[in-house]
C-alpha positions in Angstrom: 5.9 71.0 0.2 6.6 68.9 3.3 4.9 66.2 2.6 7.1 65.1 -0.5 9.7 65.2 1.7 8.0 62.9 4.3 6.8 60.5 1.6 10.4 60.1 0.6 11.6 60.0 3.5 9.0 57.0 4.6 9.8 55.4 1.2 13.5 55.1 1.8 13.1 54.0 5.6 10.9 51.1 4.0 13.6 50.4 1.3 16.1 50.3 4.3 14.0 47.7 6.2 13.3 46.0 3.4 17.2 45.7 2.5 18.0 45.1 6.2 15.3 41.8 6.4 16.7 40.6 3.0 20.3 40.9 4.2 19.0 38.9 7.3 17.7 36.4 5.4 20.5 35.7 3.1 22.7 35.9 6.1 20.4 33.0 7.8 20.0 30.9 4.4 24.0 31.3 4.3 24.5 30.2 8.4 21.7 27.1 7.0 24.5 26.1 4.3 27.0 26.1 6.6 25.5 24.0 9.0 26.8 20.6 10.5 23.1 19.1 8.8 24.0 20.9 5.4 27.7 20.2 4.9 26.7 16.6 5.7 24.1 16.1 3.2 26.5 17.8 0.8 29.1 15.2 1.4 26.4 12.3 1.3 25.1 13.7 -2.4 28.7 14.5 -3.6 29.8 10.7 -2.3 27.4 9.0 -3.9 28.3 10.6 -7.4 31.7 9.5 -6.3 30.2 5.7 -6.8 28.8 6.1 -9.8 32.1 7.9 -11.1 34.7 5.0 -9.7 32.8 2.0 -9.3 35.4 0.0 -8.2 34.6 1.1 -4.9 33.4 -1.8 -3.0 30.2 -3.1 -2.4 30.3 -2.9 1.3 32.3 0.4 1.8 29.4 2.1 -0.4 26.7 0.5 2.0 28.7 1.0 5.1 29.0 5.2 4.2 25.5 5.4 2.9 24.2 4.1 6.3 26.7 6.4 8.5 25.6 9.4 6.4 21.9 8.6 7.1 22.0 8.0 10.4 24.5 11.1 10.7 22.3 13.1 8.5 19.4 12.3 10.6 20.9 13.7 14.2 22.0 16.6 12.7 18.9 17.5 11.3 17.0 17.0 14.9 19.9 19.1 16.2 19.2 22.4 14.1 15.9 22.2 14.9 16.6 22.0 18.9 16.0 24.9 20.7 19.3 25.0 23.0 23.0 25.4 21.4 23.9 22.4 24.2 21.2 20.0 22.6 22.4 21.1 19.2 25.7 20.4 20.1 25.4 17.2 21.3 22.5 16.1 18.6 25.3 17.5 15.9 28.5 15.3 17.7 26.5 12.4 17.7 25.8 12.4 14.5 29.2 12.5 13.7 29.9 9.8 16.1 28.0 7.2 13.5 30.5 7.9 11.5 33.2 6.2 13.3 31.2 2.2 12.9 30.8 2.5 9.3 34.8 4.1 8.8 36.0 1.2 10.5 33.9 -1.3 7.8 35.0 0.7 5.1 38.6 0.8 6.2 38.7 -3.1 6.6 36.1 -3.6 3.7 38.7 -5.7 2.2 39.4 -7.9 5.2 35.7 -8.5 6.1 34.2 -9.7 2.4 37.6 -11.7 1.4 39.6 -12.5 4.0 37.5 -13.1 6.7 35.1 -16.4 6.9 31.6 -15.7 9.0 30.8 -17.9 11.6 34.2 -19.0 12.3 36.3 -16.4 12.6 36.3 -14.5 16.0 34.4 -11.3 16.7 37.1 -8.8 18.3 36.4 -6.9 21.0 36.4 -3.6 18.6 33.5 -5.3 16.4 31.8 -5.3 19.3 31.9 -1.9 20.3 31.8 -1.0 16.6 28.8 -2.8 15.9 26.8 -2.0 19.3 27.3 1.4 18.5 26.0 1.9 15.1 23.2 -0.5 15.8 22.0 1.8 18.9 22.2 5.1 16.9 20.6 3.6 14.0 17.6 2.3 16.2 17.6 5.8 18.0 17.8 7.6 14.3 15.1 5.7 13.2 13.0 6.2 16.6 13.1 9.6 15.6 12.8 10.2 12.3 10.0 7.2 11.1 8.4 7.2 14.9 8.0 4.1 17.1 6.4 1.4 15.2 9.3 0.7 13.4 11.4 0.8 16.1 9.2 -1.6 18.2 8.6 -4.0 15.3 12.6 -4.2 15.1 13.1 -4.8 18.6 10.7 -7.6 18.6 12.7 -9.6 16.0 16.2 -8.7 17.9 14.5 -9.8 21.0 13.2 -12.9 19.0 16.6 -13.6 18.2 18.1 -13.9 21.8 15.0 -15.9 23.3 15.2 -18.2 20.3 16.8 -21.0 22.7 14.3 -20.7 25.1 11.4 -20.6 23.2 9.2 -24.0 23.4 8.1 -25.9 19.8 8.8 -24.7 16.3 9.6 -20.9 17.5 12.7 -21.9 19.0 16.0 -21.9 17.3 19.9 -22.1 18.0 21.2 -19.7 16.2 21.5 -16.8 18.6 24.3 -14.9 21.1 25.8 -11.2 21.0 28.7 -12.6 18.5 26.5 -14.0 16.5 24.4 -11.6 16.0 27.2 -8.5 15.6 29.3 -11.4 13.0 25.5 -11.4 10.9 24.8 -8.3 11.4 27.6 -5.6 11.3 30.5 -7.4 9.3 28.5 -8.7 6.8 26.7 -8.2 3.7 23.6 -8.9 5.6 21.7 -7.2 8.3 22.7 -3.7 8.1 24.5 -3.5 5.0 22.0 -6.3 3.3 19.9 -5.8 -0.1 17.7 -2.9 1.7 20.7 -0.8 2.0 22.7 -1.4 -0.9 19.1 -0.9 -2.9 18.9 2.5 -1.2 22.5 2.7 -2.1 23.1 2.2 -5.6 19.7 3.1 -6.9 17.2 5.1 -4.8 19.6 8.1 -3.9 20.1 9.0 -7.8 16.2 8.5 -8.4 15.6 11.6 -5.4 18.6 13.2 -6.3 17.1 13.5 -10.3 13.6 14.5 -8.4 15.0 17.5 -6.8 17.0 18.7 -9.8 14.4 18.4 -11.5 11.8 20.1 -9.3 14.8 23.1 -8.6 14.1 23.6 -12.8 10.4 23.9 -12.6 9.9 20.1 -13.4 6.8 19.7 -10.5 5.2 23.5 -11.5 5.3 22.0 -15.5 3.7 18.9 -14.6 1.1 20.6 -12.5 0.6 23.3 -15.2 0.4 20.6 -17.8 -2.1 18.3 -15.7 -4.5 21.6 -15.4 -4.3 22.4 -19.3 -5.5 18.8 -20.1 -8.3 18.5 -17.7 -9.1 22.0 -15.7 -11.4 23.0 -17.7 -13.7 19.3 -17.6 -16.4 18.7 -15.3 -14.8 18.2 -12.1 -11.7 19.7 -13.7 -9.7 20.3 -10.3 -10.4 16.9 -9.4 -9.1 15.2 -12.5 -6.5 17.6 -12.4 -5.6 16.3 -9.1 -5.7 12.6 -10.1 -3.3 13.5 -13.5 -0.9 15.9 -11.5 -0.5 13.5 -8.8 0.2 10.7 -11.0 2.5 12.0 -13.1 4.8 14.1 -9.9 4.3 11.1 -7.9 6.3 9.2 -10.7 8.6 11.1 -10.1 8.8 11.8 -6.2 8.2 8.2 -5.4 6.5 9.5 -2.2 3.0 9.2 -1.1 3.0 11.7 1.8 5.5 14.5 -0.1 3.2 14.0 -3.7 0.6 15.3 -1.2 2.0 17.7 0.0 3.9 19.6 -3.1 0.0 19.3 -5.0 -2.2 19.6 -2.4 -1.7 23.0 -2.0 -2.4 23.9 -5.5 -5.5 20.9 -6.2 -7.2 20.9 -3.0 -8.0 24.7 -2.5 -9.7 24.5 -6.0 -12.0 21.4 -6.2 -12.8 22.7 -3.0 -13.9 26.2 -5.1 -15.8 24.2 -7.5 -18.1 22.5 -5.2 -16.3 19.1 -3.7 -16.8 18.8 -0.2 -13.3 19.0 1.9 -13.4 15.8 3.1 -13.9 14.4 -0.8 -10.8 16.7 -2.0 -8.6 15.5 0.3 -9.5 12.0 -0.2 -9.2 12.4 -4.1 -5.7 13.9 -3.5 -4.6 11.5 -0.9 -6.0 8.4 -3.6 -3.8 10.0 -6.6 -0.7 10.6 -4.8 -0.5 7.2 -3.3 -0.7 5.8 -6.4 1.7 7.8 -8.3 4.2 5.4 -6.4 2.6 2.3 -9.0 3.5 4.7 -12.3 6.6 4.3 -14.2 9.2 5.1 -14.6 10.5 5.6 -11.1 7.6 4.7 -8.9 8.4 4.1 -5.2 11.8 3.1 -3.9 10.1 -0.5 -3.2 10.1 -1.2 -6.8 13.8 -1.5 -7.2 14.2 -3.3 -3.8 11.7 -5.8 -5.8 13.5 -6.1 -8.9 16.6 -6.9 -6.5 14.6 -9.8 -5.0 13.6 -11.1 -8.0 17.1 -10.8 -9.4 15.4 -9.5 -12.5 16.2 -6.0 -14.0 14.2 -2.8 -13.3 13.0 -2.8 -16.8 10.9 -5.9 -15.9 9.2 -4.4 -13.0 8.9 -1.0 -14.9 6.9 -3.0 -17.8 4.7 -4.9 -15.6 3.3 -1.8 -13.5 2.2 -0.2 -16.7 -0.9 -2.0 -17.1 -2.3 -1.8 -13.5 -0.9 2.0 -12.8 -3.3 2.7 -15.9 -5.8 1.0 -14.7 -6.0 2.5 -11.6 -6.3 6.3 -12.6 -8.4 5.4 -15.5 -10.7 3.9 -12.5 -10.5 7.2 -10.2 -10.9 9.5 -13.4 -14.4 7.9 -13.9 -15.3 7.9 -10.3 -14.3 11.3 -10.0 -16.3 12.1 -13.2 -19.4 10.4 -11.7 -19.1 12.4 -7.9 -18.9 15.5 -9.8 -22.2 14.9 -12.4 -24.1 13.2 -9.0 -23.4 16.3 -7.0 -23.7 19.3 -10.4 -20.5 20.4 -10.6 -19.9 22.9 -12.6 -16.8 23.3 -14.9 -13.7 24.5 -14.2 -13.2 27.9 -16.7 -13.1 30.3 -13.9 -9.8 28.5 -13.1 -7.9 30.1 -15.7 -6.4 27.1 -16.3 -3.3 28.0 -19.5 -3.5 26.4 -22.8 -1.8 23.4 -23.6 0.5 25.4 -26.0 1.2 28.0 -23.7 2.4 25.4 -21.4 4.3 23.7 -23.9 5.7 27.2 -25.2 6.9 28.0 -21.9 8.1 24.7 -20.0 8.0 22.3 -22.9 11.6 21.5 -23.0 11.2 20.3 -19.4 9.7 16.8 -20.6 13.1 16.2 -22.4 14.6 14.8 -19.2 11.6 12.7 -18.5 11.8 11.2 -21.9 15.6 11.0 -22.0 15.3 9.0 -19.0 12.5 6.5 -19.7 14.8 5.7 -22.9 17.5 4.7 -21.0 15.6 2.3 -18.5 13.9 1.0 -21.1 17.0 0.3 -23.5 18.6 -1.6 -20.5 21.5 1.2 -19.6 22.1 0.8 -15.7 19.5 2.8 -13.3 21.9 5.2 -11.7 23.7 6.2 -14.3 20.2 7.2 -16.3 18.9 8.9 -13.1 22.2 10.9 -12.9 22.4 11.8 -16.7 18.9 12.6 -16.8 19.9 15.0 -14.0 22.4 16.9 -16.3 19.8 16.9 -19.0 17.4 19.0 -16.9 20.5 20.8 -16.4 21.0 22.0 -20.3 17.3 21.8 -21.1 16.3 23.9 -17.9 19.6 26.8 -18.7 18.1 26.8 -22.6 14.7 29.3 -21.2 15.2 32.3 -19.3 12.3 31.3 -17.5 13.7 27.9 -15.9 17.5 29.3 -15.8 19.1 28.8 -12.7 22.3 29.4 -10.7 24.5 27.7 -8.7 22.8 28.1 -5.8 19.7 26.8 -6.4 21.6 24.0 -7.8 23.5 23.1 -4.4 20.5 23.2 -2.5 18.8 20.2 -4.9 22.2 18.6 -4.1 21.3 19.3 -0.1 17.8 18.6 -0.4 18.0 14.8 -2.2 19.9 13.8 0.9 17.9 14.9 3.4 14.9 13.0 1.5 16.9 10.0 1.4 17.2 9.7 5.2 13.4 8.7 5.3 14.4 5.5 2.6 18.0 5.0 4.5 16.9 4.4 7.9 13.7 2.3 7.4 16.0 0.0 4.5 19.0 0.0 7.4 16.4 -1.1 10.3 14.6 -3.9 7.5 18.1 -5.3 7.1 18.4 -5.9 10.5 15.0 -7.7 10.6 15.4 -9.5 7.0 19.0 -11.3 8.7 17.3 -12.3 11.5 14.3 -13.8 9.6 16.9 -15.8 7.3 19.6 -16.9 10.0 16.7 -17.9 12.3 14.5 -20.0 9.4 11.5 -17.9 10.8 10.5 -17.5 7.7 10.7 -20.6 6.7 8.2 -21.2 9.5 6.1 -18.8 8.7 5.6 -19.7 5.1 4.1 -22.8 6.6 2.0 -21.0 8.8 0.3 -19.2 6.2 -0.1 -22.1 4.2 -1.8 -24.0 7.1 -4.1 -21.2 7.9 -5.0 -21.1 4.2 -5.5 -24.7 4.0 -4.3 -24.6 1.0 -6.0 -22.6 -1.3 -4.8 -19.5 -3.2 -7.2 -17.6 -2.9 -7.7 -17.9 0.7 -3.9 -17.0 1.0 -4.5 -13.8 -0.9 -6.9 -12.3 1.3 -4.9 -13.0 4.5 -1.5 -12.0 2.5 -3.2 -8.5 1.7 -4.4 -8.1 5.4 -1.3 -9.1 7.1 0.8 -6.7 4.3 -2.1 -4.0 5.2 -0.9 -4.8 9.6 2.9 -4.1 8.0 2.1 -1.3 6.2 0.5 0.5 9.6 2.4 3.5 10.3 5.3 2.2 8.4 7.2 3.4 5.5 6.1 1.9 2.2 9.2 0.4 1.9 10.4 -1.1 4.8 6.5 -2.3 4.6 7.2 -4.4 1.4 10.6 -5.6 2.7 8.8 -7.5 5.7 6.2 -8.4 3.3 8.3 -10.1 0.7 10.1 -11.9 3.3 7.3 -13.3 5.5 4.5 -13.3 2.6 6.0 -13.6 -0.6 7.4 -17.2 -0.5 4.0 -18.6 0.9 2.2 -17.6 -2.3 5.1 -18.9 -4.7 4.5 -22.1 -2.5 1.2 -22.4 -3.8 1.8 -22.0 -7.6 1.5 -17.6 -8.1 4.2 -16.5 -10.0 6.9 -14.5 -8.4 6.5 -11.2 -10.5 2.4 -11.6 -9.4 3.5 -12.7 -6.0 5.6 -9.5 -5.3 3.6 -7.3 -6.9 0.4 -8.0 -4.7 2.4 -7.5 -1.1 3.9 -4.2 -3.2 0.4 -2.6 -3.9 -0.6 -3.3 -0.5 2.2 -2.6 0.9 1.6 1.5 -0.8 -2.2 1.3 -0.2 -1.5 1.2 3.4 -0.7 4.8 3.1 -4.4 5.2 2.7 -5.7 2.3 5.0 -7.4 3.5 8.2 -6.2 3.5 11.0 -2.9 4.8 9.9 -3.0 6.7 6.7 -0.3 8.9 6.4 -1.7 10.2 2.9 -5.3 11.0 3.8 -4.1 12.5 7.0 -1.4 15.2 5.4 -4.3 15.4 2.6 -6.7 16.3 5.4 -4.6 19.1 7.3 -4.8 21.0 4.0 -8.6 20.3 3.3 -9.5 21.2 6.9 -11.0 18.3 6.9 -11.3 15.3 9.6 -8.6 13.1 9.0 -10.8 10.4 9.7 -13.6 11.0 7.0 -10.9 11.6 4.7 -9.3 8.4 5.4 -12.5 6.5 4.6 -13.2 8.4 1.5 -9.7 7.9 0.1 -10.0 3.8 0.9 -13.6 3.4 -1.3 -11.8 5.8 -4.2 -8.7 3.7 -3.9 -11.0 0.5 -3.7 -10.8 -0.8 -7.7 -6.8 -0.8 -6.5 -7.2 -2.9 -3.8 -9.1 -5.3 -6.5 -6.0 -5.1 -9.1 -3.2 -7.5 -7.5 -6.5 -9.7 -7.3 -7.0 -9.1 -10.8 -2.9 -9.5 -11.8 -3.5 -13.2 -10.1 -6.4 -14.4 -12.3 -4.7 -12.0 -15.6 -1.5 -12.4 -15.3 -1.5 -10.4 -18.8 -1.9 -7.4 -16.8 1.4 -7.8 -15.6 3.0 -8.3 -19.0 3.4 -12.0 -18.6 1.9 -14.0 -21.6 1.1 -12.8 -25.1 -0.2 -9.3 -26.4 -3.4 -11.0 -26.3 -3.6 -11.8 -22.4 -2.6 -8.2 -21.8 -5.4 -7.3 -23.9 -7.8 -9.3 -22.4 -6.9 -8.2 -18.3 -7.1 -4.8 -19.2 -10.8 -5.3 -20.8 -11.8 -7.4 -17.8 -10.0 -4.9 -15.6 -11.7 -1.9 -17.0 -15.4 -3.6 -17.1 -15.1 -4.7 -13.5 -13.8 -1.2 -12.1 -16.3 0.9 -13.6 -19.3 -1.1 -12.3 -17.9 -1.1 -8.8 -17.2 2.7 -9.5 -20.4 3.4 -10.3 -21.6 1.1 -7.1 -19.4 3.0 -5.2 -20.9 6.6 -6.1 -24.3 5.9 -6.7 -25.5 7.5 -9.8 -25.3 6.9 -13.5 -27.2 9.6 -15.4 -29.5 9.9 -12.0 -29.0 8.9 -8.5 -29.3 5.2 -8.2 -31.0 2.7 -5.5 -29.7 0.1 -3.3 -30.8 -2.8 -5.6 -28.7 -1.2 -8.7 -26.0 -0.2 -6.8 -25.7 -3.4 -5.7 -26.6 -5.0 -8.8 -23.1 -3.1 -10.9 -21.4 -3.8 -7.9 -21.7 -8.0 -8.1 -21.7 -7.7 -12.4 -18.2 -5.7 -11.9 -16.7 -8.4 -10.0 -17.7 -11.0 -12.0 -15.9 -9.4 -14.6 -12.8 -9.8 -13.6 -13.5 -13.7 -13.6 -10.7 -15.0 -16.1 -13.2 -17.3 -18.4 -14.6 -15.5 -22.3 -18.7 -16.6 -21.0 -18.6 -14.4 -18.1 -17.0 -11.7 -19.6 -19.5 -11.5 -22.5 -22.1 -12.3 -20.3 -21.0 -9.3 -17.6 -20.2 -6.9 -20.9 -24.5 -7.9 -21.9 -25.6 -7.1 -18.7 -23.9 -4.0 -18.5 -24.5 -2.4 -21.4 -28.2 -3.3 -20.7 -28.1 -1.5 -17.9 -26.5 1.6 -18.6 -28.8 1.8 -21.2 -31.8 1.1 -19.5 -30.7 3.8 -17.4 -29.4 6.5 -19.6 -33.2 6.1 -21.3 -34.7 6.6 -17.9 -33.1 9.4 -17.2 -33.8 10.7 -20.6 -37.6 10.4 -19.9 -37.4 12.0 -16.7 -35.8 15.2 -18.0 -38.1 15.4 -20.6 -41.3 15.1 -18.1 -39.6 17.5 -15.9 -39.2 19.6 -18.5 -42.9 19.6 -19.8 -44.0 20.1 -16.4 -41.8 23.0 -16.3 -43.6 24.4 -19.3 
């Protein structure tokens, strides 16, 4: 009879532990919310709702407080991660010290945009100390939170910008001294507060802020479960789950590195279970989610510092990357396909993957917000205002299912979370601004644009391959978008010198400025891809480049067919994608090396030259690529044909 007792008694000292860890938790999740970092980033997201709610808030006061909560946000977040209170301390009060800078802009706003006249007005001896300040926490902030290359590649350009006098020939120039610089940079619209910043102001914060409502409601598990339902079940099923998954959340996330890591965990693990190599799954992950930052409708936050650029609306962008963002996972799907038939994959049923109408029954309603919001991009209503009602559509539609119901909790912490993701957009946009003022005020870029044309000699298509390595260099270790910003500014205007088109121009630095995420040395995506394969991140940065080849050859390809890009008739769009598609899946099936049997050097070279003749603009050598071809793939397919059958009779 004792040992009822005993059990019970076992049984409730569990329940006790179990009740005593869960109070522990929720007293630690409740000390998190009421943390220097949280009730910051609380302020930030409740601040910028502010904006959208009374926008006759200025210009400058919204980009003065959007920079001192990023860099604020930033120190507080390295101080509760410190390991002594005195470093927390002092991390968490100098955070709050950036505050002080961008107060004093937003308190004389007014005074600094209407009644004060750059350049001839005097800087007072508060600007200085203002502007010295915010400047060293913002490059300290940054230091920390994006790493050193940034910071060094800033510093170069401020150092540029004092030694301009001194400098011999065409680098030097007059416009330099400590009041000049803190008149251009710190009580202006330029430098800090410039078009990065109000970019990351006025657009980019609503765009995470929607992603992490929407991922709070079960938006990222539908996606996922949706992806899996369409194509788990294929050949190489993970894998082209992977590819869908990553394109559609990445859409969404408009980061490279996080897409990675929110479905890696899930895609990795299981093309790994059907047969892919580690160092292949990571590299097929690492490929999709860099280039969910080239699918509509949000895509990366680069894409609305372009359309501000181009003083064009985000619509325009948002049409033009339709094209090549189908291109390119049309391109991966079939070279995915191929790897998995080359190597004899097997399908993907053990997955368990749900039917489509399960996960329509049961998440379904969760696509409302996604379609509620490319409506109102594409209808012309203003970005922010569509990112936030899209957020209070997920809202209703999430509350309408038991199943994606949630509280007010979970709700605060999306609120939390969107603007401690916007510090890594913030501080890179903040430390471009500084670069981007001194490129203009200096006419270095002026000087460079003449450089690059010199070195081309000329030609177009000489500039294009030095404009994709240079925006490769910039892209090294960099954020995507401060990687774009320096590209636009030193690359862009040499290729509109030459006759591209300025939509074409932008959008070849802007793919290479993302594709950079999985460039060797440096990829960021193929390295966090590879932690979760186990794989080397070195193999798995190589992989990812050759799958993310055919979109290295697309901003080529948007140069000869401008159609891809929208511009031009129904007809020219037709006509890119065809070329397009020809040319990628002949270097696809170069790349991979089989086509209904392993193939030799001479063929795989052979689909590799007919797929880039493809994307040749002129009718002749399309028909004439589409003849040769479809020769060989059927050449091939009836070789392969006959050699199953003779292994078959020599079988019987």
């Amino acid at each position: 009879m004792s040992a009822p007792v005993e059990h019970d008694a076992s049984g409730a000292r569990m329940q006790e532990n179990e009740a005593t860890e869960s109070s522990e938790l929720q007293l630690r999740r409740w000390r998190d919310l009421a943390s220097v970092a949280t009730l910051i980033a609380l302020a930030w997201t409740l601040a910028q709702i502010a904006f959208v709610l009374w926008p006759q808030i200025d210009t400058l006061t919204q980009r003065a407080l959007h920079t001192g909560f990023g860099v604020a946000l930033a120190f507080a977040l390295f101080g509760r991660k410190a390991r002594s209170p005195a470093a927390r301390v002092v991390l968490a009060a100098t955070g709050l010290a950036a505050f002080a800078p961008t107060l004093y802009v937003a308190i004389n706003a007014q005074f600094i945009t209407s009644g004060r006249i750059q350049g001839l007005d005097p800087v007072a001896p508060l600007d200085y100390a203002m502007g010295l300040l915010l400047l060293v926490l913002l490059f300290e902030a940054g230091r920390r939170v994006l790493g050193w290359g940034l910071a060094v590649f800033v510093a170069l350009f401020v150092a540029y910008f004092f030694a301009g006098p001194y400098l011999p020939g065409v680098l030097a120039h007059r416009y330099s001294g400590l009041s000049n610089f803190i008149d251009t940079q710190f009580l202006s619209l330029h430098g800090i507060f410039g078009t990065p910043v109000g970019v990351s102001a006025s657009t980019v914060f609503y765009f995470i802020l929607f992603a992490a409502v929407y991922d709070i409601y079960g938006g990222g598990r539908m996606i996922i479960e949706l992806a899996f339902a369409l194509t788990g079940r294929a050949v190489g099923g993970p894998a082209k789950a992977a590819v869908v998954s990553s394109g559609l959340l990445g859409s969404v996330s408009g980061s490279a590195v996080a897409n990675v890591m929110s479905t890696g965990i899930f895609t990795i693990p299981l093309m790994k279970k059907v047969g892919y190599s580690p160092r292949f799954a990571g590299a097929v992950e690492a490929a999709a989610s860099t280039g969910g930052q080239l699918v509509p409708p949000v895509m990366g936050a680069a894409a609305f510092i372009m359309a501000d650029y181009l003083r064009t609306s985000y619509q325009t962008i948002v049409l033009a990357a339709i094209l090549p963002a189908v291109v390119y996972y049309v391109a991966l799907l079939v070279m995915v396909d191929l790897k998995a038939r080359a190597e004899g994959l097997r399908q993907g049923e053990e997955l368990q993957a749900r039917p489509l109408a399960q996960v329509l029954a049961a998440r379904g309603h969760l696509l409302l917000p996604l379609a509620w919001l490319v409506y109102r991009i594409v209808a012309g209503y203003p970005v922010e205002k569509a990112a936030l009602e899209a957020c209070l559509v997920t809202l209703v539609a999430g509350s309408l299912r038991a199943g994606t119901r949630r509280g007010l909790r979970p709700l605060v912490e999306a609120l939390i979370v969107s603007a401690e993701r916007t510090v890594s957009v913030a501080l890179p946009c903040a430390l471009a601004g500084v670069v981007v003022a001194v490129i203009a005020f200096t006419g270095l870029g002026t000087k460079f644009t003449g450089l690059m044309v010199w070195a081309a000699g000329g030609s177009l298509a000489a500039l294009l391959v030095l404009t994709m390595l240079a925006s490769l260099v910039l892209g090294t270790g960099m954020p995507t978008t401060s990687a774009y910003i320096m590209a636009a500014v030193l690359l862009a205007p040499a290729l509109i010198s030459v006759g591209a088109e300025p939509l074409t121009a932008h959008f070849f630095i802007f793919y290479f400025a993302i594709l950079s995420m999985v460039t060797p040395p440096v990829a960021l995506a193929s390295y966090a891809a590879a932690s979760i394969a186990r794989a080397s991140p070195s193999d798995t940065g190589w992989t990812a480049l050759a799958l993310c080849l055919p979109g290295f050859l697309i901003p080529f390809a948007a140069v000869v067919h401008p159609g891809l890009l929208m511009i031009g008739t129904p007809l020219d769009a037709a006509w890119g994608v065809l070329n397009s598609m020809l040319g990628f899946v002949g270097i696809g099936v170069a790349l991979i090396g089989w086509l209904f049997r392993p193939m030799s050097m001479p063929w795989r070279a052979f689909f590799a030259v007919v797929g880039l003749m493809s994307l040749l603009p002129d009718a002749i050598s399309t028909l004439a690529c589409i003849t040769l071809l479809a020769g060989a793939v059927a050449w091939l397919w009836r070789a392969a044909r006959r050699q199953r059958s003779a292994v078959l009779q020599g079988g019987e």
